[in-house]
C-alpha positions in Angstrom: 70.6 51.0 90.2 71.3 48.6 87.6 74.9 48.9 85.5 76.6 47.0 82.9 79.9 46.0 86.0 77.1 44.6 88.4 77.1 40.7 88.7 74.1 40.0 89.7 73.2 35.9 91.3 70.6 33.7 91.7 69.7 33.1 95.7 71.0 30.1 95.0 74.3 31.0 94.2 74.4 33.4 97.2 73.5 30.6 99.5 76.4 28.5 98.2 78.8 31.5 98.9 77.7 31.8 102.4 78.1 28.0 103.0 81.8 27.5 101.3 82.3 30.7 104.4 80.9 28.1 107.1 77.8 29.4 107.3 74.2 27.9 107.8 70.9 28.4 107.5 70.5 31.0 105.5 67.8 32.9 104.8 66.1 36.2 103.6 68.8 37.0 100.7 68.2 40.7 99.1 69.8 42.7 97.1 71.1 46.0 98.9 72.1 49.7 98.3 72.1 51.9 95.2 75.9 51.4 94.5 76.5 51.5 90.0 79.6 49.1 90.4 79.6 46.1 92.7 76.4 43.8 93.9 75.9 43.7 97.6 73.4 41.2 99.0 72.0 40.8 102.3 71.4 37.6 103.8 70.9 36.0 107.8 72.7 33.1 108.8 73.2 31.3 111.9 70.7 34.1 112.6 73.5 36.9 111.6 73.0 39.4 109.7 75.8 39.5 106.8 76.6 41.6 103.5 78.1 40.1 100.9 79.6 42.1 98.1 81.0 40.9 95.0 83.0 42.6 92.7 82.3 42.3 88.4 83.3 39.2 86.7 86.6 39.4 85.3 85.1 39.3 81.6 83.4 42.7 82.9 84.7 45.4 80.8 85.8 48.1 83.5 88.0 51.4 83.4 91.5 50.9 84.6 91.7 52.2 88.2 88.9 49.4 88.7 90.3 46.9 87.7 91.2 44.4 91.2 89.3 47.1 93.2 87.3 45.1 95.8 91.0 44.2 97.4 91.6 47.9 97.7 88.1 47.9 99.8 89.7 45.4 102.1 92.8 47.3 102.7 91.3 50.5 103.0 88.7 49.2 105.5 92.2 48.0 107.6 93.8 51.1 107.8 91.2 53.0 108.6 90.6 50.7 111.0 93.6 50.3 112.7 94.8 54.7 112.1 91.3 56.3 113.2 88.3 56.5 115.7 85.8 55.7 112.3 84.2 53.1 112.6 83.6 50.5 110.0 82.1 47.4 108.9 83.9 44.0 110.3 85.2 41.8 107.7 84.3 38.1 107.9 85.6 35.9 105.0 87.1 37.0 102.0 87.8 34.7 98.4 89.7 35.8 95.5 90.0 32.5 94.0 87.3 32.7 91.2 86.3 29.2 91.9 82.7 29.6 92.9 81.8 32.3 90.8 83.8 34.3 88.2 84.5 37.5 90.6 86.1 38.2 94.0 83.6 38.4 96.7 84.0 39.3 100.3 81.6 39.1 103.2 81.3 41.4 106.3 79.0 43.1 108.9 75.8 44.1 107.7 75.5 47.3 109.4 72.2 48.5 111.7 70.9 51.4 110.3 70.7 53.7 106.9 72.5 55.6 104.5 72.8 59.5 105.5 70.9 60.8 102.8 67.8 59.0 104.4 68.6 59.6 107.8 66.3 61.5 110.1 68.3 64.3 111.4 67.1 67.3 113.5 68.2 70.4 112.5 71.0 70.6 114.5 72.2 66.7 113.7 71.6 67.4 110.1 73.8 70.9 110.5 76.4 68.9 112.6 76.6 65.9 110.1 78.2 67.8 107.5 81.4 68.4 110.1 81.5 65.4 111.2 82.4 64.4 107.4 85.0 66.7 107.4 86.4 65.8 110.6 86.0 62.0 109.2 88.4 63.3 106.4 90.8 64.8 108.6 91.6 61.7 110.5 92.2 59.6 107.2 94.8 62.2 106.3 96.6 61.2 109.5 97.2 57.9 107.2 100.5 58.9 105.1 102.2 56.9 102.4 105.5 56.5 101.0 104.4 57.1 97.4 101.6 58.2 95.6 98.8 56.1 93.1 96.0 53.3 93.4 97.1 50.6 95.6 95.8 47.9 92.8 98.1 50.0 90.4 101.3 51.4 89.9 102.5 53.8 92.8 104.9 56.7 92.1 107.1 59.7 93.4 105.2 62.5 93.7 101.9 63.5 93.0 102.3 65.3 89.6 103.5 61.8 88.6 100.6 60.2 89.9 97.9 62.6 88.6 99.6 62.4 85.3 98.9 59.0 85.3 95.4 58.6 86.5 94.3 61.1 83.6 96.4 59.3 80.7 94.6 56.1 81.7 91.1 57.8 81.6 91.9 59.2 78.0 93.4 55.2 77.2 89.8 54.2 78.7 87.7 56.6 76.8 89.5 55.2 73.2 89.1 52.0 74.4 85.4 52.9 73.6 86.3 54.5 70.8 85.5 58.0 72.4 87.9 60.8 73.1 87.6 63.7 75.5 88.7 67.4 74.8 88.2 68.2 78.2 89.9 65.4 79.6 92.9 66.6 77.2 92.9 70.2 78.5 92.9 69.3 81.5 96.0 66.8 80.9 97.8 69.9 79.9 96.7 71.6 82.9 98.6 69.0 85.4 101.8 70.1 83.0 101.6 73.6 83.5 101.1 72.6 87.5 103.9 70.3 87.4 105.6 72.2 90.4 102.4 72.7 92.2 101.4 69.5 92.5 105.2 68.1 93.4 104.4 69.7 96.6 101.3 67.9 97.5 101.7 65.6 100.6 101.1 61.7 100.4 97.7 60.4 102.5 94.8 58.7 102.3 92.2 60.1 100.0 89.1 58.8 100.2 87.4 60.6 96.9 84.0 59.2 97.2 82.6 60.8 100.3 79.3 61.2 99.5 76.1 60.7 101.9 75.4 57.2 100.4 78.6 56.1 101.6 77.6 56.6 105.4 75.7 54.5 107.5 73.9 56.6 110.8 72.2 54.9 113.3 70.6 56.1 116.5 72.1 55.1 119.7 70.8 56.3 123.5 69.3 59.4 121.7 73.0 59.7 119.9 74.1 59.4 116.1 76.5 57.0 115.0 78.0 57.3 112.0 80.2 54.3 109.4 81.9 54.5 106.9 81.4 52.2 103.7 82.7 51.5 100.5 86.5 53.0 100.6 87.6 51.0 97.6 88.6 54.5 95.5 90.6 55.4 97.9 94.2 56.3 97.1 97.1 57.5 98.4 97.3 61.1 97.1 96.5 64.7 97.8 94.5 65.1 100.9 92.3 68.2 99.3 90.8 66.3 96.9 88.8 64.9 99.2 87.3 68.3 99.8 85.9 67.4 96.2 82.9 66.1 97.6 82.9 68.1 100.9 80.5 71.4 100.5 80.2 70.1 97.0 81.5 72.4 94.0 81.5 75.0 96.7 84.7 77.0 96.5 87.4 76.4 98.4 87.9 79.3 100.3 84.2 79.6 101.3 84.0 75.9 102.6 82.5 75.6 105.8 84.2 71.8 105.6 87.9 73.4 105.7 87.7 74.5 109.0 86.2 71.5 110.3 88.8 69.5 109.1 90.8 71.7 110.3 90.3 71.5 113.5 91.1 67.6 113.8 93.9 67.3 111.2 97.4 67.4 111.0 97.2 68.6 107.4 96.0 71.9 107.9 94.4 73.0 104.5 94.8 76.6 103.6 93.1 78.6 100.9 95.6 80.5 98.6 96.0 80.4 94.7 98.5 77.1 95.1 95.9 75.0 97.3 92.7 76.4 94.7 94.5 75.1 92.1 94.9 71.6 93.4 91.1 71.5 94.7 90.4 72.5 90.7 92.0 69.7 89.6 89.9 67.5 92.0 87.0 68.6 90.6 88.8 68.1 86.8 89.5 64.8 87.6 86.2 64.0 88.8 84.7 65.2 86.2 86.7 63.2 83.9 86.2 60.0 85.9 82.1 60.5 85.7 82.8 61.5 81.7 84.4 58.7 80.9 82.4 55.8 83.5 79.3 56.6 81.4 80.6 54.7 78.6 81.4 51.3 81.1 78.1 51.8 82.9 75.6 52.7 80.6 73.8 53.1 77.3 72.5 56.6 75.8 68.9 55.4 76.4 70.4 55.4 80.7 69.3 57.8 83.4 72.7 57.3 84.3 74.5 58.2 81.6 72.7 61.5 81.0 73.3 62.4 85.3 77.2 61.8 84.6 77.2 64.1 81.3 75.6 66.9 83.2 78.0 66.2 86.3 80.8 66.0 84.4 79.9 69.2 82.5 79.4 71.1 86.1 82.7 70.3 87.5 85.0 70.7 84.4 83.5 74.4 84.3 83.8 75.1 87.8 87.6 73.3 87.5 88.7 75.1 84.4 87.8 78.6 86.2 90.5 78.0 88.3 93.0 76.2 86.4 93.3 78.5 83.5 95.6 80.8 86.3 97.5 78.5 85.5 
């Protein structure tokens, strides 16, 4: 799908790219994957099959936590690398110099297969998949920080601290725009009144954006293999938010995905009024990221934008049912 962030080159400029990397011959350039942000090409050279993604150009007008994001990608891709069993694309070359083109740019593996969504499961694959997601989860909240925040941002103490922040800048990106947001205000004073709730949270990776598109399967000797891609949201923060996008906007306590997770984590996730109130504010902040990327991404005339007010609508409701126990 097309966006406003996406910088989108001529093959020729691609082919250059892949030439200042050392590579030759290159050949059969496309443009790949439905991601709204970045540009991702495909290309072989050397007879190789790359990706090359680049980030906006740095005149691209793009919401705070996004700003320098592509680097989080590459650090994210380390850890998990390096902390888990999930597997993940192999990083070949990587320029942050803006010389060639006016973006950051990396280039890895292209992977061998598709995204889940179109994936041909059998029943009991596709029933199996959605553990395997949890259990993906619970071995990236084996990965524990020191603080709490956006790696390409500031980091801080605690998680109230943290989520205080991320919200703030949301409402500074929506008047950037010259919009507002009365949900993202309420829901502002809702981390307040959860100050002590949330002070409690433990500090892990949180991948936030676990979504079907964002997994490569493959079939191998009759056997599904399943990557991970795109981890450049990820933060260091509360571990249940990632169950925003497990089971999604089913409630906590009835999420087939906790006990999955469960099972292979060392954060064990429970289900009682304290951890529903963080999940709620998950699905709050969520909502308030989709509110407010509609303005970066799109015009009123969009698909896009009209999806994101709809999704944003959905999750503040199911959010504020929770957090007004507050």
């Amino acid at each position: 799908m097309r966006s406003k962030t996406k910088y989108l080159l001529e093959d020729n400029t691609v082919k250059k790219l892949f030439e200042s990397a050392g590579y030759k011959n290159i050949k059969e350039i496309k443009l790949l994957g439905n991601g709204e942000f970045n540009a991702v090409y495909a290309a072989v050279a050397d007879s190789k099959e790359l990706a090359l993604k680049i980030a906006p150009s740095s005149s691209a007008d793009v919401m705070t936590y996004e700003k320098g994001m592509i680097k989080s990608e590459i650090y994210w891709y380390g850890m998990i690398k390096e902390h888990t069993a999930i597997r993940v694309p192999q990083i070949y070359h990587k320029d942050f110099s803006r010389t060639l083109i006016d973006a950051d740019w990396f280039i890895m593996e292209k992977l061998d297969g598709v995204q889940m969504d179109a994936f041909e499961f059998t029943s009991e694959e596709k029933t199996q998949s959605q553990n395997i997601l949890a259990e993906m989860a619970g071995e990236i909240h084996g990965i524990h920080g020191d603080k709490f925040g956006y790696i390409q941002g500031e980091m801080y103490e605690n998680w109230y601290l943290a989520l205080r922040s991320f919200a703030n800048n949301l409402m500074s990106d929506c008047q950037r725009k010259g919009k507002t947001s009365r949900r993202g205000k309420k829901f502002i004073e809702y981390i307040e009144r959860g100050k002590e709730i949330f002070e409690k949270a433990p500090s892990t990776m949180v991948n936030y954006d676990i979504w079907a598109g964002n997994v490569i399967c493959r079939r191998v000797n009759g056997k599904v293999e399943y990557y991970w891609i795109d981890p450049e949201r990820s933060f260091y923060g509360d571990p249940i938010f990632d169950f925003c996008c497990l089971d999604f906007l089913t409630p906590l306590e009835k999420k087939k995905s906790v006990a999955a997770h469960n099972k292979v984590s060392e954060i064990k996730i429970g289900t009682g009024k304290e951890e529903r109130i963080r999940y709620a504010a998950s699905l709050a902040m969520m909502a308030f990221i989709t509110e407010t990327e509609r303005y970066y991404r799109y015009s009123p005339f969009h698909f896009g934008y009209w999806r994101n007010t709809l999704a944003s609508f959905l999750l503040y409701r199911s959010a504020f049912k929770e957090l007004k126990n507050l």
